[in-house]
C-alpha positions in Angstrom: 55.2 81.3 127.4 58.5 80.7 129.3 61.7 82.1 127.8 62.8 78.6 127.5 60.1 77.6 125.1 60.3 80.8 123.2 63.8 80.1 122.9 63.4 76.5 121.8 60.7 77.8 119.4 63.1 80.5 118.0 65.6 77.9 116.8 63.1 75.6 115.3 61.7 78.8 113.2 65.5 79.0 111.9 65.6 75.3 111.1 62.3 74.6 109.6 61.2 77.2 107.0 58.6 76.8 104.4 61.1 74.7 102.2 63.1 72.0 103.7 66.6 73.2 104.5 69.2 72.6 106.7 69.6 74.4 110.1 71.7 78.0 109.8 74.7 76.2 111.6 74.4 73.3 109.0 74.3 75.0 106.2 77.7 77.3 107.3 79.4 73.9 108.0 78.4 72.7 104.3 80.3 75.9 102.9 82.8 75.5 104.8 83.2 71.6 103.6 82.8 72.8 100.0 86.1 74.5 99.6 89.5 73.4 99.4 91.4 72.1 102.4 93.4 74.1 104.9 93.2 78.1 105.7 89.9 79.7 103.8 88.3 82.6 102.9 84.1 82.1 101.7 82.6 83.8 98.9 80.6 86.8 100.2 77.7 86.2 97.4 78.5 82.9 96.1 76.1 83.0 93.0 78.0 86.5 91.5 80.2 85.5 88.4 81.2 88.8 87.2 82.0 92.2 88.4 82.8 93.4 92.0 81.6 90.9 93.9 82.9 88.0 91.8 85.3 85.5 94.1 85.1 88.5 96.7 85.2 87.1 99.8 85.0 90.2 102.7 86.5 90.5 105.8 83.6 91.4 107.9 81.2 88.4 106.4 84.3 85.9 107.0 84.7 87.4 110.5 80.8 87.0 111.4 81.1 83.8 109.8 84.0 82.5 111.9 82.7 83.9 114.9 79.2 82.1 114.4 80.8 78.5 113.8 82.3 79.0 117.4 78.3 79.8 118.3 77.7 76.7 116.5 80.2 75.0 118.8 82.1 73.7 115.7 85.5 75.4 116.1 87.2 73.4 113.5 85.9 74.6 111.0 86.3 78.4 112.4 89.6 77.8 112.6 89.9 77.6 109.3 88.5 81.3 108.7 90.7 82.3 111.4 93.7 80.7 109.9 93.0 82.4 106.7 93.3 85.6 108.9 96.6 85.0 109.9 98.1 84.0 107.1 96.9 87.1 105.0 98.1 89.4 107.8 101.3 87.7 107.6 101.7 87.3 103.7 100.2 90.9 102.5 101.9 91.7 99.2 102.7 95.0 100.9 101.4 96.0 104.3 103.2 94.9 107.2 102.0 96.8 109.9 99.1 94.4 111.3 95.8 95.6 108.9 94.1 93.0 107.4 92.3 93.8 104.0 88.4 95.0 103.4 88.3 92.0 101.5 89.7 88.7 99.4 89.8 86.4 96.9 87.4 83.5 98.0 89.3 80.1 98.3 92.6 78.0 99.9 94.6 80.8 101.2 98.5 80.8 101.3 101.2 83.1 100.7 101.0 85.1 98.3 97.4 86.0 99.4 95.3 86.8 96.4 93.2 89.7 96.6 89.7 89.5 94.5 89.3 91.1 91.0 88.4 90.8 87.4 89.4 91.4 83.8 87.6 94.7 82.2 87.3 94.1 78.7 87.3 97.8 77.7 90.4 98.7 79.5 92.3 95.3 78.9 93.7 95.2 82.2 92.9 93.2 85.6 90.9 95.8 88.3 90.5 95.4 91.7 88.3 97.1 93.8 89.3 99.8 95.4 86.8 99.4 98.9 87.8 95.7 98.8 92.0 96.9 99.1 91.6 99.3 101.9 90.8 98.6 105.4 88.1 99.8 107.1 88.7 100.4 111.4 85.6 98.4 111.8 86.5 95.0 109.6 89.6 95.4 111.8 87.1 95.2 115.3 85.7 92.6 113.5 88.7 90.6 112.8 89.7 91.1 116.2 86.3 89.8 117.7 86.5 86.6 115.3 90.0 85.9 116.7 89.4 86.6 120.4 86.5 84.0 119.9 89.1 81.5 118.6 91.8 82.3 121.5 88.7 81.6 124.2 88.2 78.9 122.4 91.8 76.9 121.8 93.8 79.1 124.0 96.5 78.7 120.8 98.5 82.3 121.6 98.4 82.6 117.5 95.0 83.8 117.5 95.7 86.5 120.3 99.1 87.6 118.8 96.6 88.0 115.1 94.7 90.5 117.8 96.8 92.6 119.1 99.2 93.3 116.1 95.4 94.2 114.7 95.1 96.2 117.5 98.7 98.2 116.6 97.4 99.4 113.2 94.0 100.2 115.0 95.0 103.0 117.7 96.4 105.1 114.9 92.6 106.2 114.3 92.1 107.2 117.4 91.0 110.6 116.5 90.5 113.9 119.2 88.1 115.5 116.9 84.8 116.1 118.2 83.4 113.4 120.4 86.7 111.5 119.8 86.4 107.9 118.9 87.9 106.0 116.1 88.5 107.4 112.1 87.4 104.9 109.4 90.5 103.8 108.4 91.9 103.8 105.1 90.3 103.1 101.2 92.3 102.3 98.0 95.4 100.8 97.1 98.8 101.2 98.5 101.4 102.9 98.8 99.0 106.2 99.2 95.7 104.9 100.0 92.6 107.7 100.9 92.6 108.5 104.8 89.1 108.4 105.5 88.1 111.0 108.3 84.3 110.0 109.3 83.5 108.2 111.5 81.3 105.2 111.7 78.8 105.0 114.8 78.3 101.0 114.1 82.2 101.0 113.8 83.1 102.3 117.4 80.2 100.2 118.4 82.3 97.1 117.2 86.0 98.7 118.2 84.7 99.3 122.1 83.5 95.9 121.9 86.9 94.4 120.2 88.9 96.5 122.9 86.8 95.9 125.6 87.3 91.7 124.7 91.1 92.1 124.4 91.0 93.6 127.4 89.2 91.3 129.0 91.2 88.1 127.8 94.7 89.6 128.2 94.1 91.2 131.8 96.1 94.2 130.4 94.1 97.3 131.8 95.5 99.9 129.2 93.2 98.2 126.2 90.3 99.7 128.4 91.0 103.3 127.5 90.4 102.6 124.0 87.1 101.1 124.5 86.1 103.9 126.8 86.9 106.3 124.0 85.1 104.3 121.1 82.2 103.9 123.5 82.3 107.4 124.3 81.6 108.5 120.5 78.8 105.8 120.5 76.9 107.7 123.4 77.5 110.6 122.1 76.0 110.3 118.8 72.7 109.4 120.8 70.0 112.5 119.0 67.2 112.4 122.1 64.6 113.8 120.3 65.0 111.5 117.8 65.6 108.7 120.4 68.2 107.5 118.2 71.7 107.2 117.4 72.8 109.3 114.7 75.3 106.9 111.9 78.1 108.7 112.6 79.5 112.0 111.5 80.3 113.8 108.3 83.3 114.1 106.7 85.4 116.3 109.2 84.7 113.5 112.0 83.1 116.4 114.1 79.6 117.0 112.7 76.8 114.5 113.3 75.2 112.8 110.4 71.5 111.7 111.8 70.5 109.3 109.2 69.1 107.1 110.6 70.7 102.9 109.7 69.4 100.1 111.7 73.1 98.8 112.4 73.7 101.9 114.4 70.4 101.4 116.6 70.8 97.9 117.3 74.5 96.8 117.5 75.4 99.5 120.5 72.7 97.6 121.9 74.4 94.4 121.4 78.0 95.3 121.9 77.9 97.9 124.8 77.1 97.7 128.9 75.1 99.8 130.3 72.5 100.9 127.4 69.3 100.5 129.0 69.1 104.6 129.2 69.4 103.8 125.2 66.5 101.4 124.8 64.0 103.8 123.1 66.5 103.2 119.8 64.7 100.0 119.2 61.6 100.9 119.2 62.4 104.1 117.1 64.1 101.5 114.4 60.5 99.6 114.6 58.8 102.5 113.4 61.1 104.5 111.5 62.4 100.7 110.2 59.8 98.4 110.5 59.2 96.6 107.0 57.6 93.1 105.8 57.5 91.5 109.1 61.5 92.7 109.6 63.7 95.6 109.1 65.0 97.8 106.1 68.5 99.0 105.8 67.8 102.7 106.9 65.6 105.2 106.5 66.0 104.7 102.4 63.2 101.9 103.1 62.0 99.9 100.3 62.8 96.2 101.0 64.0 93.7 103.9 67.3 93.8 104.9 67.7 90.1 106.2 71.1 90.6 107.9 69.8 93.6 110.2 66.2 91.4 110.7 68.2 88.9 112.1 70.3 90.9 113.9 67.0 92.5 115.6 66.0 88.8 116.5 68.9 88.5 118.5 69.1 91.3 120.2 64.9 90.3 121.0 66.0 87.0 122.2 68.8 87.9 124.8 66.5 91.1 126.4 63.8 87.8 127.0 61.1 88.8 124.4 60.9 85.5 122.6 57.3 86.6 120.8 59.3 89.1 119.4 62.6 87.4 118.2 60.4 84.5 117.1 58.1 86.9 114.7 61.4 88.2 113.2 62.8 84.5 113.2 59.6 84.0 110.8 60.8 87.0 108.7 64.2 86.0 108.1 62.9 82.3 107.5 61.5 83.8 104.4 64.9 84.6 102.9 66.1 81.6 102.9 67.6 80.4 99.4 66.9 76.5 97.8 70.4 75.5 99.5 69.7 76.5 103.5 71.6 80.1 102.7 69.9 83.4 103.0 69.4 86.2 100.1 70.7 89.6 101.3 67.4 91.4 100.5 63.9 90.7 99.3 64.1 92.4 96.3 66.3 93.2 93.1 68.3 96.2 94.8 68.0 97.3 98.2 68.7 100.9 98.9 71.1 101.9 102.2 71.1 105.4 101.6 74.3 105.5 101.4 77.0 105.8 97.6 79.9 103.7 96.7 82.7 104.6 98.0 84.2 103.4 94.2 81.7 105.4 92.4 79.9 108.4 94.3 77.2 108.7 91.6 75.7 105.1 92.1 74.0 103.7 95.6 75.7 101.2 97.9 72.4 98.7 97.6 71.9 94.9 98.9 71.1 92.6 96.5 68.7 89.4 96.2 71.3 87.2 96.5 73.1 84.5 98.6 74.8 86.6 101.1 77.4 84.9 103.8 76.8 87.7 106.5 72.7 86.9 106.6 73.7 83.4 107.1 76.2 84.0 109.8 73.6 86.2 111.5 71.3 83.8 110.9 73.0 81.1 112.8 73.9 83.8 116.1 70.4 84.4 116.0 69.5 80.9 115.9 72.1 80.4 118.6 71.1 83.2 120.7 74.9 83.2 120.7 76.4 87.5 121.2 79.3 87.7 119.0 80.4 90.9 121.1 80.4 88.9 124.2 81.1 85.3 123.4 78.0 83.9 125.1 74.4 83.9 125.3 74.0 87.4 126.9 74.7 90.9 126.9 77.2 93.1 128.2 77.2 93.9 131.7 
């Protein structure tokens, strides 16, 4: 089978589950038509009407989302997201330093920008959540890549300037500690928000990719030392007797936390050059990971994460093994909701084996519901389009 036809047969496994439903692309384009005019945000899990996730529409998922449209060769409409990302980094109701928010209110955004929340009834009082009000340094590399894709793609300076005042706010992580690399950011509200001092393997994945594309599109040489040092921690969390990358480290930013997460096996893989000494990581995630025709979250197990199956399927389709990225094309094709979007998980609650960050006694899980990040994935896969690089291929 040529790489051509496996390629053409990937896509057509995206469009064409076993109920009728539009194409990946499509059905982000409909969303994006559904909601008010101008500068958006989406809803991260459009069926939630109470709680945490109610109207939350999160960085990261608007990012991935804006980031596929341009995939999907429909930069209009990822304008719009990336509009949305100017305007709340110029009209935060405090920051004003460059950092975008872990999350907002779905909708038309203008100044004021409204962050997402809801009324508890037992304390008579409007609560936001407290993840969704920091800012976490890998929503920022996100952030960054979304608008990098938009300056490529309209060469309107806006979108750079949106990147590099991201950028500002960005370096101040930097961290010496151990294998060096980037802090998490922050978490809570202002003025005094929590300094989180892990560090996130996934999250200098993302950061040496966002540096590394700055770098690139500016032709200013000084955003390369950055992504050395973000790439840097990425290597170094490599465990070779696992043949895996540990998730990042513990709380002091020095000590290595090997749980093992499928985002920290398969995004170096998609955002960093040179890797192929760093191969065996996918085929540890297929066994240690490996679940209904997909992947789980982490080592946690119990269910299919859709998001990270269809971030496996890209990552099959640009190293040219189409059987591969076609069977887990198959797998995410199951996930798809009534509407042409994709639930998060195949089951009730998904473990990650990880806690809130709001509420250390209860797990961070996914969630059988319409999830915007599984359908931007969705669509890259579909695309065979690299969000890291801005094209059909991988780093070099």
């Amino acid at each position: 089978m040529t790489l051509l036809f496996c390629l053409l047969a990937l896509g057509s496994l995206f469009a064409t589950p076993a109920i009728a439903a539009p194409a990946p692309c499509a059905a982000l384009q409909a969303l994006v038509d559904a909601a008010p005019a101008g500068p958006i945000f989406l809803a991260s899990y459009s069926g939630e009407r109470s709680g945490a996730l109610n109207n939350a529409a999160f960085l990261y998922d608007n990012a991935v989302a804006a980031v596929a449209l341009v995939g999907c060769g429909d930069v209009p409409r990822a304008r719009r997201l990336g509009d949305a990302m100017l305007v709340a980094q110029a009209h935060d109701r405090y920051w004003h330093d460059g950092r975008l928010r872990n999350g907002y209110a779905a909708g038309a955004v203008s100044a004021p920008v409204k962050l997402a929340g809801w009324w508890d009834d037992r304390e008579k009082s409007w609560v936001e959540d407290r993840y969704q009000v920091g800012s976490d340094t890998g929503n920022m590399a996100w952030a960054m890549l979304a608008l990098l894709a938009l300056d490529r793609a309209t060469n309107d300076p806006r979108y750079r300037a949106g990147a590099l005042r991201l950028v500002a706010w960005t370096l101040r992580w930097r961290s010496a500690r151990g294998a060096g690399g980037f802090s998490g950011g922050t978490f809570a509200h202002e003025p005094s928000p929590e300094i989180l001092t892990w560090k996130s393997t996934e999250h200098n994945a993302d950061l040496a990719a966002a540096f590394g594309a700055l770098a690139e599109t500016t032709g200013d040489a000084r955003w390369r030392a950055p992504a050395r040092a973000a790439a840097d921690f990425v290597r170094a969390a490599w465990l070779p007797a696992c043949g895996c990358f540990a998730v990042g480290s513990g709380l002091d930013g020095v000590t290595p936390n090997p749980f093992v997460a499928l985002d920290a096996q398969i995004l170096p893989l998609l955002a960093l050059p040179d890797m192929a000494s760093y191969a065996a990581a996918l085929a540890t995630a297929r066994v240690r990971l490996g679940q209904s025709g997909g992947f789980t979250y982490s080592e946690a197990r119990e269910g299919l994460w859709t998001e990270g199956t269809a971030q496996t399927a890209l990552l099959a389709a640009l190293l040219g093994r189409g059987d591969e990225a076609a069977a887990l094309a198959r797998a995410v094709a199951t996930m798809r909701t009534p509407d042409g979007g994709y639930y998060a998980a195949d089951r009730a609650a998904l473990p990650t084996g990880f806690m809130l960050q709001t509420d250390p006694t209860k797990p961070r899980e996914y969630f059988h519901i319409p999830a915007l990040a599984a359908l931007g994935w969705a669509a890259l896969a579909a695309r065979r389009f690299n969000p890291f690089t801005g094209t059909h291929a991988l780093p070099r």
